[in-house]
N, C-alpha and C positions, 0 to 999 in steps of 0.2 A: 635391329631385326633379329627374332630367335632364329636358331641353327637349327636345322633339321634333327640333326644327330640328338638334340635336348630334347626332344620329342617324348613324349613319353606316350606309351601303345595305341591309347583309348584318343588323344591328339590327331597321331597317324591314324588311324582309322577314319574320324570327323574329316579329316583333310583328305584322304582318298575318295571319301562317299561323296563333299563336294565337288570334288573333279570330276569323277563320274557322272555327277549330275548337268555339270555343265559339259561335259562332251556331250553329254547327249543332250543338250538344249531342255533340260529340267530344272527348276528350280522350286521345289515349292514356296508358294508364299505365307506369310504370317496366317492369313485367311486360312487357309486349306488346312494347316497345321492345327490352329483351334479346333477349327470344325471338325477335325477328324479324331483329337482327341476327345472332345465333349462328346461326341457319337457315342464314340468307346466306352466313356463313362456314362452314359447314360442308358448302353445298352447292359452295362455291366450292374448297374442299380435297379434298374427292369429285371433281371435276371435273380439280383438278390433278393429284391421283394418276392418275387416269383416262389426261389426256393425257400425261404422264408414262411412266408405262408401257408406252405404244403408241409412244413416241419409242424407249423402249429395244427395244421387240419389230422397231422398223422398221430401226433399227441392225444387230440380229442378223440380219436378212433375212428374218423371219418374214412381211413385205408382200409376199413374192415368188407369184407365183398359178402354181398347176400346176409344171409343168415349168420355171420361175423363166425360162424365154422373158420371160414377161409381168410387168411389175413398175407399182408408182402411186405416182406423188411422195408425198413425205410432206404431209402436210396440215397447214395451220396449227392452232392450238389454235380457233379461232372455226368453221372447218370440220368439224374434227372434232366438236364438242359439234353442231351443227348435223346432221352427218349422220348423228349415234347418235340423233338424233329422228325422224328423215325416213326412213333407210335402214335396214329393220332386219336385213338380214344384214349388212350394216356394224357395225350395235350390237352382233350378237349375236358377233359375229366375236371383237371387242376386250371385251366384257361388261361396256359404260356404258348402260346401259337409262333413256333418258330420256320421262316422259309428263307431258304438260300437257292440261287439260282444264277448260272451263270449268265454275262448279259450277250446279247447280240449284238453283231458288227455294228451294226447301224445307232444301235444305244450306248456303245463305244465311242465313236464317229462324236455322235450329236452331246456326248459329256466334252471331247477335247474343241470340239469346234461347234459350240450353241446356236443355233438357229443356221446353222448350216444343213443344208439341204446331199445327202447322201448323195443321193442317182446321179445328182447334177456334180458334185465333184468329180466321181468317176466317170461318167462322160466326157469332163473337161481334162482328164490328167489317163487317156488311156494308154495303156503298156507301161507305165512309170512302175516304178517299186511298189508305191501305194495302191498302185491298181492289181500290181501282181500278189502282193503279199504283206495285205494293210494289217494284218495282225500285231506286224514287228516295227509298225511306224506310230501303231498305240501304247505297244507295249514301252518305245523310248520314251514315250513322253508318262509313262506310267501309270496309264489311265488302267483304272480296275476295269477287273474281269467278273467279279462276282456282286449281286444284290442280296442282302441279309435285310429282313424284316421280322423284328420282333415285334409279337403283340401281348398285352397283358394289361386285363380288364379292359381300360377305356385310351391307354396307351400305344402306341407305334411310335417305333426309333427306327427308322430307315439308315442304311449306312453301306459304304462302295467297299472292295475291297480288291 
């Protein structure tokens, strides 16, 4: 068996995060891990198409407003994702439809425990921790707090975070 001390930083680190995980009764599984990376990349390949696209549309002169008097620098890739959240005749212009929102207790609730019934928990488990302050009984098992839906053209990538 290695010595601790042989350890080298990035090791410790791997070996601390599992702990933590298992103190607090998390583990993820091979599933969730996929899945979460394919999200990523495929909300990240939605995104390049996206800015992509709008590079070639701004090349053709398609940014030109009105009477092409009026024209807007092209936008970096980080601005652009940015203001297809913020601006939406900007998103609706280029058609990258970006929405984030945080989720409800209850859409928390029913990701850690599926077809479990809310009211009825809480009814069953009153004055408990979970009933005082369920926040911190999702947050251990590290269920997201936020909903990302990207849209572009005929695509949607849903993804928890």
């Amino acid at each position: 068996m290695e010595d601790f001390d042989s350890l080298n930083e990035k090791q410790l680190e791997s070996l601390e995060r599992g702990l933590s995980d298992l103190k607090n009764n998390r583990v993820m599984t091979s599933d969730e891990f996929w899945k979460g990376l394919l999200s990523k990349k495929e909300q990240q390949e939605l995104l390049d198409e996206a800015y992509e696209n709008y590079c070639k549309e701004y090349e053709n002169g398609t940014h030109l407003i009105g009477t092409g008097l009026l024209w807007m620098a092209k936008e970096t890739k980080g601005t652009f994702v940015y203001r297809s959240k913020t601006d939406s005749e900007f998103s609706e212009k280029w058609g990258l439809k970006i929405e984030e929102r945080e989720l409800s207790l209850e859409e928390r609730f029913n990701i850690r425990y599926p077809g479990g019934k809310f009211s009825v928990f809480q009814e069953n488990y009153p004055n408990t921790h979970f009933y005082n302050d369920p926040h911190s009984l999702l947050d251990a098992f590290n269920i997201p707090t936020r909903l990302i839906t990207i849209s572009y053209k005929d695509k949607t990538i849903t993804s928890y975070e």
